[in-house]
KOLLOTOR-984027 format. One record per residue: residue in one letter; x, y, z of N, C-alpha, C in turn; residue number from 1. Coordinates in steps of 0.001 Angstrom, whole numbers, plus 524288, in hexadecimal, padded with zeros to 5 digits. Example, Ala and Ser with C-alpha at 12.3 -4.5 7.8 and 13.67 -1.06 7.14 Angstrom:
<recs>
{rec A {83386 7E9C6 81E78} {8300C 7EE6C 81E78} {83390 7F31C 81E78} 1}
{rec S {83232 7F736 81BA8} {83566 7FBDC 81BE4} {83264 8001E 81EBE} 2}
</recs>
This chain:
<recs>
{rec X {A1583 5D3D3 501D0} {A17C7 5D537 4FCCA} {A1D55 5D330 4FC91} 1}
{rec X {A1F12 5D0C5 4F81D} {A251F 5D054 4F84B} {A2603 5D261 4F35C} 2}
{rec X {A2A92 5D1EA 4F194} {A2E75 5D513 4EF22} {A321F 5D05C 4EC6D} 3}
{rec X {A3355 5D082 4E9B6} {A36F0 5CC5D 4E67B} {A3A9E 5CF25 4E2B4} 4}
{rec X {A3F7F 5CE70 4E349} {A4430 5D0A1 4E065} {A47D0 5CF07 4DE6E} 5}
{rec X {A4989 5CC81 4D939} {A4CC8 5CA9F 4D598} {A5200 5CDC3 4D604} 6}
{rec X {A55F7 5CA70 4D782} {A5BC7 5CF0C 4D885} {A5D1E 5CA79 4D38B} 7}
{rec X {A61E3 5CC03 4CF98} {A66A3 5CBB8 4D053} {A6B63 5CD5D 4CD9F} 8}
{rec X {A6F41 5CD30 4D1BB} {A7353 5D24D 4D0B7} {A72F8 5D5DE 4D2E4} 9}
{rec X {A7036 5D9D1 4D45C} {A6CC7 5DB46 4D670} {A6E36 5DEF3 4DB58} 10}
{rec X {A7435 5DEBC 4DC96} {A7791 5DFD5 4E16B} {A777F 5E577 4E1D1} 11}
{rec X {A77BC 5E804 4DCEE} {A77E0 5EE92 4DD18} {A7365 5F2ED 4DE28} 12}
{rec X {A6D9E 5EE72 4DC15} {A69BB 5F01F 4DD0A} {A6561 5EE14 4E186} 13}
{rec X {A662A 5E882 4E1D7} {A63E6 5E71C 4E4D6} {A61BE 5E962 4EB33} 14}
{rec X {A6508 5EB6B 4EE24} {A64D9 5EE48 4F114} {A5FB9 5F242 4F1FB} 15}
{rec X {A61F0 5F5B5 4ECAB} {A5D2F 5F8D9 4ED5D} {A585F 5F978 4ECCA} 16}
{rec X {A575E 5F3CD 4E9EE} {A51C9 5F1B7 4E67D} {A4FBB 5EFD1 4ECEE} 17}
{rec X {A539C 5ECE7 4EF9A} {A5002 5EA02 4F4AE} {A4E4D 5F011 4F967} 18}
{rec X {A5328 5F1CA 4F877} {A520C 5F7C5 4FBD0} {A4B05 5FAB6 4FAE3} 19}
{rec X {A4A62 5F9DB 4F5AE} {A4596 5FD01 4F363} {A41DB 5F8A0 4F4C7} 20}
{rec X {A43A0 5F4F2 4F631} {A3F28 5F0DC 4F52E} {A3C8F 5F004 4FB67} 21}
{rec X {A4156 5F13D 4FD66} {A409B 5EFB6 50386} {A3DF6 5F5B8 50646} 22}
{rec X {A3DFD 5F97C 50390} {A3AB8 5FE29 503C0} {A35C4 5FD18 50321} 23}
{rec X {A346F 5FD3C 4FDEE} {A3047 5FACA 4FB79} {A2CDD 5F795 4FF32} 24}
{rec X {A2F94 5F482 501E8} {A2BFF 5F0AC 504EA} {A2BEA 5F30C 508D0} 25}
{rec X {A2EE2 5F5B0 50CB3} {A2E1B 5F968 510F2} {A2948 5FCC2 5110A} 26}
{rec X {A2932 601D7 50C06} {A2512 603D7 50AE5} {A1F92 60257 50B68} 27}
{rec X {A1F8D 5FC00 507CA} {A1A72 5F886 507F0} {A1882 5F90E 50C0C} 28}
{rec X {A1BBB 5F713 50F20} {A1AF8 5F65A 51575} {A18FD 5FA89 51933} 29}
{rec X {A1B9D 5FF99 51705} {A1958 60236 519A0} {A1303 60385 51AE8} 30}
{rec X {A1230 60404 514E7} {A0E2D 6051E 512D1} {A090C 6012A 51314} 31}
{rec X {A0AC2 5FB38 51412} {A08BC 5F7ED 513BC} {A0AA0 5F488 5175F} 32}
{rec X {A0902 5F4A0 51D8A} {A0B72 5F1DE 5217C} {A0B8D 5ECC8 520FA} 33}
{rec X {A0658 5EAB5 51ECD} {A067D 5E62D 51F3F} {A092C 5E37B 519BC} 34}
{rec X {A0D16 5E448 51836} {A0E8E 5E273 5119D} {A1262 5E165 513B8} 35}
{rec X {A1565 5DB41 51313} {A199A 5D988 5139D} {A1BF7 5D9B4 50CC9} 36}
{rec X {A2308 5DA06 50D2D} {A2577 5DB93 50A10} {A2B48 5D62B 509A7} 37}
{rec X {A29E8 5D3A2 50575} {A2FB6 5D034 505EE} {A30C9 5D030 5005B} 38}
{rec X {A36F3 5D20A 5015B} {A3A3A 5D336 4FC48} {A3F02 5CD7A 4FB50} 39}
{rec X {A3D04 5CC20 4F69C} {A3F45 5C781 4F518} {A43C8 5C88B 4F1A4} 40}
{rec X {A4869 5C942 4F1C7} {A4CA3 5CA6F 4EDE4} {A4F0C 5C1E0 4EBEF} 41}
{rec X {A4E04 5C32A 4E67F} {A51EE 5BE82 4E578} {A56E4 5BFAC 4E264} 42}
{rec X {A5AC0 5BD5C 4E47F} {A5FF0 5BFEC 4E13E} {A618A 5BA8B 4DECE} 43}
{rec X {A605D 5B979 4D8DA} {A5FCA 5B69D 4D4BB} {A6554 5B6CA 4D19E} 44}
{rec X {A68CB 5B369 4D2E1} {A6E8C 5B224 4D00C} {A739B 5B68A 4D097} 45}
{rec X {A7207 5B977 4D7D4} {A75DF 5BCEC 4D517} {A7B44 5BBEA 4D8CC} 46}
{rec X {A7D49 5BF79 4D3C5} {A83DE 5BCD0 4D5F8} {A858B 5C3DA 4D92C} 47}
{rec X {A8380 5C6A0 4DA00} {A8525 5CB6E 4DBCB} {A825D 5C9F3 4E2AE} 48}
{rec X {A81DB 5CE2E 4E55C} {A8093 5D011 4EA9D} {A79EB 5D0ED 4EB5B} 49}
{rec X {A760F 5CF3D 4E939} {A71A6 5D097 4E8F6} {A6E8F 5CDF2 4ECAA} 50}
{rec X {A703B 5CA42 4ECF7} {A6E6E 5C61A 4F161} {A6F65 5C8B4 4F68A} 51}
{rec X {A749A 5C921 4F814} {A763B 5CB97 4FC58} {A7503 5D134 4FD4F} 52}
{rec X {A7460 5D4FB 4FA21} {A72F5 5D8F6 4FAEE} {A6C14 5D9A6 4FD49} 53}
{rec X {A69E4 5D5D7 4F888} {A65B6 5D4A1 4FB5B} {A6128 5D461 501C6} 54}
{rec X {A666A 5CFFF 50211} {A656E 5CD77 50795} {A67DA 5D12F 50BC1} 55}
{rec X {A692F 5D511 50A16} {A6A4C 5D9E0 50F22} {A669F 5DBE0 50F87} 56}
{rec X {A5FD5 5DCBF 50C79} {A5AEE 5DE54 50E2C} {A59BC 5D91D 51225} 57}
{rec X {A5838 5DB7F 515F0} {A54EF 5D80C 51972} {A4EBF 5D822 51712} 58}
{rec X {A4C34 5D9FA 515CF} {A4885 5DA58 51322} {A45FD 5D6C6 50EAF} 59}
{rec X {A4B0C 5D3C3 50D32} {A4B2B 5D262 507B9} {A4DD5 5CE4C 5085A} 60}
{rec X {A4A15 5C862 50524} {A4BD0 5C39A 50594} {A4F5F 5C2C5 4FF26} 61}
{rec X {A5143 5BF4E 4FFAB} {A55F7 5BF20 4FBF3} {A54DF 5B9D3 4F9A7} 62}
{rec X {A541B 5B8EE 4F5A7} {A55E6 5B2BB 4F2D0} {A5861 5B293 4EFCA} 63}
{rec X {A5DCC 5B125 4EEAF} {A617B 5AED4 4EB12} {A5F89 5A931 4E707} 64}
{rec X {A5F7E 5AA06 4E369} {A5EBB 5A5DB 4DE70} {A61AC 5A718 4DA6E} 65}
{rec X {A62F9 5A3AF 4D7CC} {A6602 5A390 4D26B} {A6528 5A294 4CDB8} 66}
{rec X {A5E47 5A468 4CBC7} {A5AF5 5A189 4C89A} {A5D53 5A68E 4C55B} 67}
{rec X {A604C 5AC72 4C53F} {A61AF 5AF0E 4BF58} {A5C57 5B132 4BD42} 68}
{rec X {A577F 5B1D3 4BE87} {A53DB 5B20C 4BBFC} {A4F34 5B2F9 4C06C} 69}
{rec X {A4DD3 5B815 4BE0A} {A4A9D 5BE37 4C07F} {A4696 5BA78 4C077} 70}
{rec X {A448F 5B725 4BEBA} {A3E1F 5B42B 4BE68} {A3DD8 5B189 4C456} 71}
{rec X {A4222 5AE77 4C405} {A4399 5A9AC 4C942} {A4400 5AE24 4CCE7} 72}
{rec X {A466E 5B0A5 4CCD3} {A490A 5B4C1 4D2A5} {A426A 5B65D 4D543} 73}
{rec X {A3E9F 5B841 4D1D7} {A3C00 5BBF8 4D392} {A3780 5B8B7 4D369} 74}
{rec X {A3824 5B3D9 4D23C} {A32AC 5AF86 4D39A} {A3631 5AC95 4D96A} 75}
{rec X {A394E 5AD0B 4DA2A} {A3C06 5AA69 4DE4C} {A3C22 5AE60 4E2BB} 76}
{rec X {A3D23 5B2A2 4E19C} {A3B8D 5B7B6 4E5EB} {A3539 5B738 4E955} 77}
{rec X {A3224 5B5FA 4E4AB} {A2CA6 5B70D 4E5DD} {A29DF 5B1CC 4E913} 78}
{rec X {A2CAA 5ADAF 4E5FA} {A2BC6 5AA06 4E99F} {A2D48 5A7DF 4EE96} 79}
{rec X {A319E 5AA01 4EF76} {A3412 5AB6F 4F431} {A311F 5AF50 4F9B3} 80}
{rec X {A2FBC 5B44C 4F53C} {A2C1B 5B852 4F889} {A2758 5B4BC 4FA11} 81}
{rec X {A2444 5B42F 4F6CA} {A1E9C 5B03C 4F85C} {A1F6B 5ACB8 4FBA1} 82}
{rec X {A233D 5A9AA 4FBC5} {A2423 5A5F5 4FF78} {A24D6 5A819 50586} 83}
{rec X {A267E 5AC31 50677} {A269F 5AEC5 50B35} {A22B6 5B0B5 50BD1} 84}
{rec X {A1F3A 5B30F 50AD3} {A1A45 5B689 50CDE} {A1525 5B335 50E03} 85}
{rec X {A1663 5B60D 512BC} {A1150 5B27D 5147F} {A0AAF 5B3ED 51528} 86}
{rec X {A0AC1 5B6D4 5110D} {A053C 5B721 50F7F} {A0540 5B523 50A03} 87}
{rec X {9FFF2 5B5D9 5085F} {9FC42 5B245 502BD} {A0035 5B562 4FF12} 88}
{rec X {A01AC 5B26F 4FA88} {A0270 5B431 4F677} {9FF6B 5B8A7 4F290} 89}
{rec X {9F85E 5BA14 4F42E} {9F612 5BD44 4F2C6} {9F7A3 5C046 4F516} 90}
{rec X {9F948 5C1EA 4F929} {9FAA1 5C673 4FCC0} {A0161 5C72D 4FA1D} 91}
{rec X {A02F6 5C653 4F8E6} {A0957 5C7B1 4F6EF} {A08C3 5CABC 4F270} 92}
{rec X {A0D51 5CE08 4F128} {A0D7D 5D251 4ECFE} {A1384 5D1AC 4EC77} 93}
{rec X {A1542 5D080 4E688} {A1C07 5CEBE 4E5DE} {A1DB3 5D2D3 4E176} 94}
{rec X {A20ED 5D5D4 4E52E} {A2319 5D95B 4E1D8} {A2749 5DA27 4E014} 95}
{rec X {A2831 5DC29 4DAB1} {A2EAA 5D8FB 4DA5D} {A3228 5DCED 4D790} 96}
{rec X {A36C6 5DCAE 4D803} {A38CF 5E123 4D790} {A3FBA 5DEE7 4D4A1} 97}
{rec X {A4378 5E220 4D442} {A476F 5E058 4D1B3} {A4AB6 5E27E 4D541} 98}
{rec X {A506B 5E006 4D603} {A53E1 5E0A1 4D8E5} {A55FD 5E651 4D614} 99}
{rec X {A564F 5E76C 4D17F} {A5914 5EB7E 4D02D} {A53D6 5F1BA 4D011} 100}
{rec X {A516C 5F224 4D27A} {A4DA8 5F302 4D340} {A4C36 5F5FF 4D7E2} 101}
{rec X {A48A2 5FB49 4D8FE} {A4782 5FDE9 4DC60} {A4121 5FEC5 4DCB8} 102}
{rec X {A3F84 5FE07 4E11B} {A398C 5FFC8 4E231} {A38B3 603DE 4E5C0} 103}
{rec X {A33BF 60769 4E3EB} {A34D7 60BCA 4E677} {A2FFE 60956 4EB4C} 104}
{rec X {A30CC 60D7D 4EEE5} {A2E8B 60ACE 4F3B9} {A28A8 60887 4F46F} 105}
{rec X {A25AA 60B6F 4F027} {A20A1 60A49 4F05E} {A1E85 605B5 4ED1A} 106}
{rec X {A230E 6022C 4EB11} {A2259 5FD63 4E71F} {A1FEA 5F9B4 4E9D0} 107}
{rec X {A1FFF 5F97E 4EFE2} {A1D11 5F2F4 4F1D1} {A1813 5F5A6 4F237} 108}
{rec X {A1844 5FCBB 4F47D} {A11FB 5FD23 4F638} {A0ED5 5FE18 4F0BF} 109}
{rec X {A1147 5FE57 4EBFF} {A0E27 60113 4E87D} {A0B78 5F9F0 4E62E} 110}
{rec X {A0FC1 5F787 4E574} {A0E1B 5F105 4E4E3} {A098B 5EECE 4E7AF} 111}
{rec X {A08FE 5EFAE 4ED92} {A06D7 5EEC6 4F009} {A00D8 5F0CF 4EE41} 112}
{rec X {A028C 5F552 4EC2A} {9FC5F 5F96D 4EBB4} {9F9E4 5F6E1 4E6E7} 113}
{rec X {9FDA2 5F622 4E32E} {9FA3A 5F3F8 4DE16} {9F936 5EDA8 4DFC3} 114}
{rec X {9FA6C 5EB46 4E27E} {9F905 5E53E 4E29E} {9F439 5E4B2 4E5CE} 115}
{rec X {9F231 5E99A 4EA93} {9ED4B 5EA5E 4EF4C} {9EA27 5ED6A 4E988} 116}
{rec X {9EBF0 5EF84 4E5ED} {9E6CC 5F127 4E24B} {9E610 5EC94 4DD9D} 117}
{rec X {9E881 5E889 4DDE1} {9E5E8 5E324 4DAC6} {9EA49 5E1C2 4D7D8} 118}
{rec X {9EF55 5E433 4D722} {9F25D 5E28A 4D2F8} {9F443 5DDA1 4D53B} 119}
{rec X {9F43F 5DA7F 4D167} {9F91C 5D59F 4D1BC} {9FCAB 5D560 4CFC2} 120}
{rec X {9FE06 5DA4A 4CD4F} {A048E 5D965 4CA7D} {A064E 5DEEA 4C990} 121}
{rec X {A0A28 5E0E3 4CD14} {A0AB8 5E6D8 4CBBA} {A1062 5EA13 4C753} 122}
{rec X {A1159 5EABC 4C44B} {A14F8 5EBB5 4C069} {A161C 5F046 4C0DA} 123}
{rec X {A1C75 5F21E 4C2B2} {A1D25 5F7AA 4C48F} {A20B6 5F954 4C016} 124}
{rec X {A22BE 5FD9D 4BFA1} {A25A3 5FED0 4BB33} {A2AB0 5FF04 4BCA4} 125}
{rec X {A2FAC 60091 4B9CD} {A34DF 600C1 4BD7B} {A3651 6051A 4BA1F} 126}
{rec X {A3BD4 608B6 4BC5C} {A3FAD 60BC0 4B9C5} {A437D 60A09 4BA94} 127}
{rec X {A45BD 60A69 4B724} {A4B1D 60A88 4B714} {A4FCB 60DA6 4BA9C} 128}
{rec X {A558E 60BC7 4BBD6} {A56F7 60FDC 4BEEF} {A5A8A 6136E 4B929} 129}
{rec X {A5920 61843 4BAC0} {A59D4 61C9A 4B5D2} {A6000 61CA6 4B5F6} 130}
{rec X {A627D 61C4D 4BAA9} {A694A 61C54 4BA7F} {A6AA5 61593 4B749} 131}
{rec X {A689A 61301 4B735} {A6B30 60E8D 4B4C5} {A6A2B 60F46 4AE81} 132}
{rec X {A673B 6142C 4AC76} {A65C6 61423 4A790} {A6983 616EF 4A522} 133}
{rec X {A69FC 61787 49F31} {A6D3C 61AF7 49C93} {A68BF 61E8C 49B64} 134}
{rec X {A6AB9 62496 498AB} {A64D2 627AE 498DC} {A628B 627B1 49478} 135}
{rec X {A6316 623C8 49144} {A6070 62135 48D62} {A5C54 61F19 48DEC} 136}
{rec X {A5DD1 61A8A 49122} {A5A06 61760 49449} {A55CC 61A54 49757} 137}
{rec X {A5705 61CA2 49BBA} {A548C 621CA 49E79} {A4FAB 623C2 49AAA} 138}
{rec X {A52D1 6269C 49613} {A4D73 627A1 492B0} {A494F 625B7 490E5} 139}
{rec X {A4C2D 62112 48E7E} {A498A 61D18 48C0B} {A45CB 61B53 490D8} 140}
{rec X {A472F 618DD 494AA} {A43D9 618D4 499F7} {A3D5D 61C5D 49B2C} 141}
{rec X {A40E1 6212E 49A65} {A3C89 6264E 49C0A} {A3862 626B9 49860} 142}
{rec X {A3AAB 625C9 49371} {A3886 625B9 48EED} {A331F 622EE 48F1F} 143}
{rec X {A33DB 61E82 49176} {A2F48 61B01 4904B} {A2BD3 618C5 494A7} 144}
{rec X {A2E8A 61BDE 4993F} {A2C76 61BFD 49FBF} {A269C 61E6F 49F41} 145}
{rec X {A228A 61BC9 4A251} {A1D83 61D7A 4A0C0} {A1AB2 61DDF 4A69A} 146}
{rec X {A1A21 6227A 4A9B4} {A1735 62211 4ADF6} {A135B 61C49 4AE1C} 147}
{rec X {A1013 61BCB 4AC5E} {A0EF9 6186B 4AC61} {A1054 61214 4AC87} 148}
{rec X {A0D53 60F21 4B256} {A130B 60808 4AFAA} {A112C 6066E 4AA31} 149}
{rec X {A1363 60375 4A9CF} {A143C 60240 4A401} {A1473 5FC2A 4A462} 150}
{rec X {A1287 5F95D 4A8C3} {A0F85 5F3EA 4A97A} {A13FE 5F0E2 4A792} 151}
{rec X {A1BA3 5F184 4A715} {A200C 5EE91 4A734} {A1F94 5ECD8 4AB4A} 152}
{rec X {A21E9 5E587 4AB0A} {A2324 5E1AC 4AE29} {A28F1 5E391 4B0E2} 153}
{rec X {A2891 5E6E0 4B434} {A2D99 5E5A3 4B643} {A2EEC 5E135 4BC91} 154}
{rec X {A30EE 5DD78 4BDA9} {A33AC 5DB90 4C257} {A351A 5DE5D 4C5FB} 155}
{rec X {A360F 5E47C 4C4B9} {A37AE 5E62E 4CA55} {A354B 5EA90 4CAD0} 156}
{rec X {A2F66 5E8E3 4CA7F} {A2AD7 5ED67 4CB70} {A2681 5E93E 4CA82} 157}
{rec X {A2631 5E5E8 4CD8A} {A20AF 5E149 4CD08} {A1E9F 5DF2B 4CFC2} 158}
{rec X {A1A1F 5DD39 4D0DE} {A1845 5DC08 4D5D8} {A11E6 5DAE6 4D3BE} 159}
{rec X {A13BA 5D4B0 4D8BD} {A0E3E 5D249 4D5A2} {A0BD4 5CDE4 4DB2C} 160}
{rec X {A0670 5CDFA 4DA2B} {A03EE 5CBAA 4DDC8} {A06F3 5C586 4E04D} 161}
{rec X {A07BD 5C46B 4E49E} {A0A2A 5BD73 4E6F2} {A059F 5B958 4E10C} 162}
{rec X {A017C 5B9FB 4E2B8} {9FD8A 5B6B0 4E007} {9FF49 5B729 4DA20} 163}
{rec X {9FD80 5BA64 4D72E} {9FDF3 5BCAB 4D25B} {A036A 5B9BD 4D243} 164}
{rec X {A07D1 5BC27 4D24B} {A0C45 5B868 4D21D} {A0CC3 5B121 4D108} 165}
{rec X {A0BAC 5B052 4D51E} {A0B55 5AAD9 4D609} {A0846 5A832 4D1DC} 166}
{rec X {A0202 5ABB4 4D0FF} {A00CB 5A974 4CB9A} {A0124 5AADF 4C673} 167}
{rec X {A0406 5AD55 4C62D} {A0973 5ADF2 4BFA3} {A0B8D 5A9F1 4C079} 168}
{rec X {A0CF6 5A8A5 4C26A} {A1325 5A4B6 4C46E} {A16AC 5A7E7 4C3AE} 169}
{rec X {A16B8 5ABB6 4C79B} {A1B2F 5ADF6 4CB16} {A1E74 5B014 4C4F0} 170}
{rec X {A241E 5B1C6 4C6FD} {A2828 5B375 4C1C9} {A2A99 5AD26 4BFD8} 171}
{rec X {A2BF3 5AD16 4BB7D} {A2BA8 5AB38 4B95E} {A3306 5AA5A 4B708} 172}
{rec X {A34F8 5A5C9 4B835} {A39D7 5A44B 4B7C2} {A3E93 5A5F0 4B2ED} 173}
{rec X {A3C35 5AC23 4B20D} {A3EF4 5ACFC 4AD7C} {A42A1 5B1B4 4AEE0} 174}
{rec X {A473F 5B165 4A9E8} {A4A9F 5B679 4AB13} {A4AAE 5BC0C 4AA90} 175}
{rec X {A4482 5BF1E 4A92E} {A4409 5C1BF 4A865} {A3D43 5C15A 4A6C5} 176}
{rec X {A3B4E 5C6FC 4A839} {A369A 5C819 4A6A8} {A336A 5C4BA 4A93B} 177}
{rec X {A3430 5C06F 4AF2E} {A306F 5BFE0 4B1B5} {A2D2E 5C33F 4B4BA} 178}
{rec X {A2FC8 5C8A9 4B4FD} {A2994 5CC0A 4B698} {A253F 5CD37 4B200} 179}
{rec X {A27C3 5CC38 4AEF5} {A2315 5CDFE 4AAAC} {A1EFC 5C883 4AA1E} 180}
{rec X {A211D 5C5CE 4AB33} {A1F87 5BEAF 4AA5F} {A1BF0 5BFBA 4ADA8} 181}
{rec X {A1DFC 5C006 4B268} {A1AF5 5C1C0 4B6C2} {A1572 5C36C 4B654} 182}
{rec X {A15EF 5C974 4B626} {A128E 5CBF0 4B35E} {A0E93 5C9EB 4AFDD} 183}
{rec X {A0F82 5C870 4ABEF} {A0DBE 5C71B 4A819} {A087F 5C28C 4A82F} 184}
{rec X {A0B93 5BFE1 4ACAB} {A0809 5B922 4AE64} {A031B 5BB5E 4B355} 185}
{rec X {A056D 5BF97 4B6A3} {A0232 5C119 4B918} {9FC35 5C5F8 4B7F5} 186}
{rec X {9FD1C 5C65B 4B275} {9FB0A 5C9D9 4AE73} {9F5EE 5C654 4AE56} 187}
{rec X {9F8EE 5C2C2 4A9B2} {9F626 5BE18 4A896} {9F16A 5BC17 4AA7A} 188}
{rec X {9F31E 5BB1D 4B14B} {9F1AB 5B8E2 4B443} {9EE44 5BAC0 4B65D} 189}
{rec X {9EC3C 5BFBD 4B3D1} {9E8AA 5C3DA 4B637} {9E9DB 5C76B 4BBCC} 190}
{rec X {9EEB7 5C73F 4BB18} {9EFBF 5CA44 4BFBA} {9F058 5D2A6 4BE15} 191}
{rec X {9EF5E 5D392 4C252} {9EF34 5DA40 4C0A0} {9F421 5DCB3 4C189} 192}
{rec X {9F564 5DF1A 4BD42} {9F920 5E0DE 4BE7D} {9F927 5E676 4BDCA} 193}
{rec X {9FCD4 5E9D7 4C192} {9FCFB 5EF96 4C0A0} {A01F9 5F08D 4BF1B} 194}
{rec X {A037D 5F513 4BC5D} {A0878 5F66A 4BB20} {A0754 5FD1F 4BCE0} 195}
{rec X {A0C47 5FDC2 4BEB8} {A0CFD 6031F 4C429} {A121F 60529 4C2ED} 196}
{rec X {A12A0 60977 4C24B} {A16AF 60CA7 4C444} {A17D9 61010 4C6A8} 197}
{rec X {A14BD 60EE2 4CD15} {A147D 61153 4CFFE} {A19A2 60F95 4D3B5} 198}
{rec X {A1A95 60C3E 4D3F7} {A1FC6 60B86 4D5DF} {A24C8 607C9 4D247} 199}
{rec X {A26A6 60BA2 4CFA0} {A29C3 6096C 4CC90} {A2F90 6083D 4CE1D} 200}
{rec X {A3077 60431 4CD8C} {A3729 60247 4D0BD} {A3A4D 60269 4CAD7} 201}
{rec X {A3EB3 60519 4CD7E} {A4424 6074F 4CDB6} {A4848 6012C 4C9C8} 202}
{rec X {A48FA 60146 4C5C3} {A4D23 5FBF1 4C516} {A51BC 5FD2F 4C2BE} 203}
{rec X {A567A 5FB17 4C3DF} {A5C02 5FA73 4C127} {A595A 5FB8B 4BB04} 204}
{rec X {A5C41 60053 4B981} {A5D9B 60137 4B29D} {A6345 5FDE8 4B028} 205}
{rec X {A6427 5FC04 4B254} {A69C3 5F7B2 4B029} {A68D0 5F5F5 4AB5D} 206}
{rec X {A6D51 5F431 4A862} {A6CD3 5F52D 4A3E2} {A6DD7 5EECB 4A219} 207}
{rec X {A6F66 5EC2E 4A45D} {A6E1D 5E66F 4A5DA} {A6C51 5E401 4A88E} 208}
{rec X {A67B9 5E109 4A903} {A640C 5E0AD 4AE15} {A666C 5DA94 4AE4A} 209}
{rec X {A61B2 5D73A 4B240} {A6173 5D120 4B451} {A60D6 5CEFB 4B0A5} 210}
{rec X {A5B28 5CF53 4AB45} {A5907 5CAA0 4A922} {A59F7 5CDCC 4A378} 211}
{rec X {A58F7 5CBEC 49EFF} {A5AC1 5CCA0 497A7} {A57C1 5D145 4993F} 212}
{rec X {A5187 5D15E 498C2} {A4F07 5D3B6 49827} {A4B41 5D79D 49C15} 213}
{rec X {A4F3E 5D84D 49F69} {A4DCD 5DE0F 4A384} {A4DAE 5E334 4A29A} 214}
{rec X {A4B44 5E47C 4A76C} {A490F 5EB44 4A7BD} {A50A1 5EDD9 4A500} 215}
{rec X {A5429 5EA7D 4A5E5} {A58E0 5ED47 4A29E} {A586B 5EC6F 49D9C} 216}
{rec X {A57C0 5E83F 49B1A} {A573E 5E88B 4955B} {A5251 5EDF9 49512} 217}
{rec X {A4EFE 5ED53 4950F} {A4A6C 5F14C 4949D} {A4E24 5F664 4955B} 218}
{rec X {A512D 5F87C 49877} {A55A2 5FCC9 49779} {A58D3 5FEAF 49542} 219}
{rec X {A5B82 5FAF3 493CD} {A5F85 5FAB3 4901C} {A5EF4 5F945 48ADD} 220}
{rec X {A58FB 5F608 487C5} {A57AF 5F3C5 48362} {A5498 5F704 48233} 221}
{rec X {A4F68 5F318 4844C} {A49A9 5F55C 4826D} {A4734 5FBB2 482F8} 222}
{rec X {A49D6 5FD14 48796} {A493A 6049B 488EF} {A48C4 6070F 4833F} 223}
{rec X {A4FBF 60472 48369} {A5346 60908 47F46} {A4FC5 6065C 47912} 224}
{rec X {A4F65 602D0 478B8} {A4CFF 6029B 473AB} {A475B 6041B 4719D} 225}
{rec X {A451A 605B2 475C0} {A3D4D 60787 4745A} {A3F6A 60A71 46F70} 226}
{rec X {A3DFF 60A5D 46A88} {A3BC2 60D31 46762} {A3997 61324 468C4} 227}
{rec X {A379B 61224 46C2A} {A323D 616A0 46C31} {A368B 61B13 46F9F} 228}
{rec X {A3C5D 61A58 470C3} {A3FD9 61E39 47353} {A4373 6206C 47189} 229}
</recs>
C-alpha cells in the first residue's frame, strides 16, 4: 500500500498529517503483517519549511517540485510510489490524503477492507476542524451533516486500486478538482466504487485554502449560501 501527499506551505500542519499517517500505517501493520506501507509526501513550490520538516520522518520519502499545481504533485507522488514497490501493480492500493489533514488510525485498515471486498475506488468523507470555524459556519456545517457518506470527491479521504488508476490515466495535470476527475474516469471505466464514513479524516477549516476552488471556498462561500439554511 502507499500513501501519496500533496504539501504546500504546509509547515504548521504538516507535521501532524504525517504523524497520523505514519500511525495509520503502523496500525495496518499490525493488523496485517504482511502489508507494506510507503508514504510519499511531495512539497510542490513551497517557499516555507515543509520540505524540511518533512524529511525529519524517517518513514517518509520527500519530493520537492515546482509545478504550483495539486494535479502534477499527486500524479508525481504516485508515480514515484509505483516505481518503488516491488510487487504487481494489481496488488497496490494508493491512498491519498492532504497535508493539512488528519487520519484517524483505522484509515489504511478500513481501505484495505473495502478494496479485499471488490472495491476499486474508495471515497471517504472529511470534517472540518470546528476551531478554525466561526459558529456560523459550525451550524451551517451541522446543519447539513448526514450520518450517512454522501459519495463527495474529496483528495484527502481517497483511495483507489494501482490498476484502476493507471487505467483512468492517473490525476490529471490540473489546478484543482483532479480528485473528482479522478473519480469520475474511474466510474466510467466501470470501476466500483464505495463511499464510507466509517473512517472519516480530520481537515484544516482555513478560510483561504491552496487552489480557487477548495474544501475552503465550500466554507466560507457555498456552506453559508445553501438556501435551504
Amino acid at each position: 500500500m502507499v500513501v501519496v501527499i500533496p504539501a504546500r506551505d504546509e509547515q504548521a500542519l504538516v507535521a501532524r498529517c504525517l504523524s497520523s499517517v505514519i500511525a495509520a500505517g503502523r496500525y495496518l501493520r499490525s493488523r496485517h503483517p504482511g502489508v507494506g506501507v510507503s508514504i510519499v509526501l511531495v512539497a510542490d513550490d513551497c517557499a516555507d519549511d515543509t520540505s524540511l520538516i518533512a524529511r525529519g520522518f524517517d518513514d517518509v520519502t520527500v519530493l520537492d517540485i515546482d509545478a504550483g499545481n495539486v494535479g502534477i504533485a499527486r500524479a508525481t507522488g504516485v508515480h514515484a510510489a509505483l516505481a518503488a514497490v516491488s510487487v504487481p501493480t494489481s496488488e497496490v492500493w494508493i491512498a491519498n490524503t492532504d497535508a493539512d489533514s488528519v487520519v484517524p488510525r483505522r484509515w489504511l485498515v478500513e481501505q484495505l477492507r473495502q478494496a479485499r471486498r471488490g472495491a476499486d475506488l474508495v471515497v471517504g468523507t472529511v470534517r472540518p476542524e470546528f476551531a478554525d470555524l466561526t459558529e456560523e459556519q459550525v451550524r451551517a456545517w451541522s446543519a447539513r451533516r448526514t450520518a450517512a457518506p454522501n459519495g463527495h470527491v474529496h483528495g484527502a479521504n481517497l483511495g483507489v486500486g494501482a490498476d484502476v488508476y493507471l487505467a483512468a490515466g492517473g490525476f490529471e495535470p490540473i489546478a484543482e478538482h483532479e480528485d473528482v476527475g479522478l473519480a469520475e474516469r474511474c466510474v466510467r471505466a466501470g470501476a466500483t466504487m464505495v463511499a464510507t464514513a466509517r473512517c472519516e479524516v480530520t481537515t484544516s477549516g482555513r478560510p483561504v485554502g491552496r487552489t480557487p476552488g477548495g474544501y475552503a471556498r465550500y466554507l466560507t462561500t457555498d456552506l453559508l449560501a445553501d438556501p435551504a439554511l
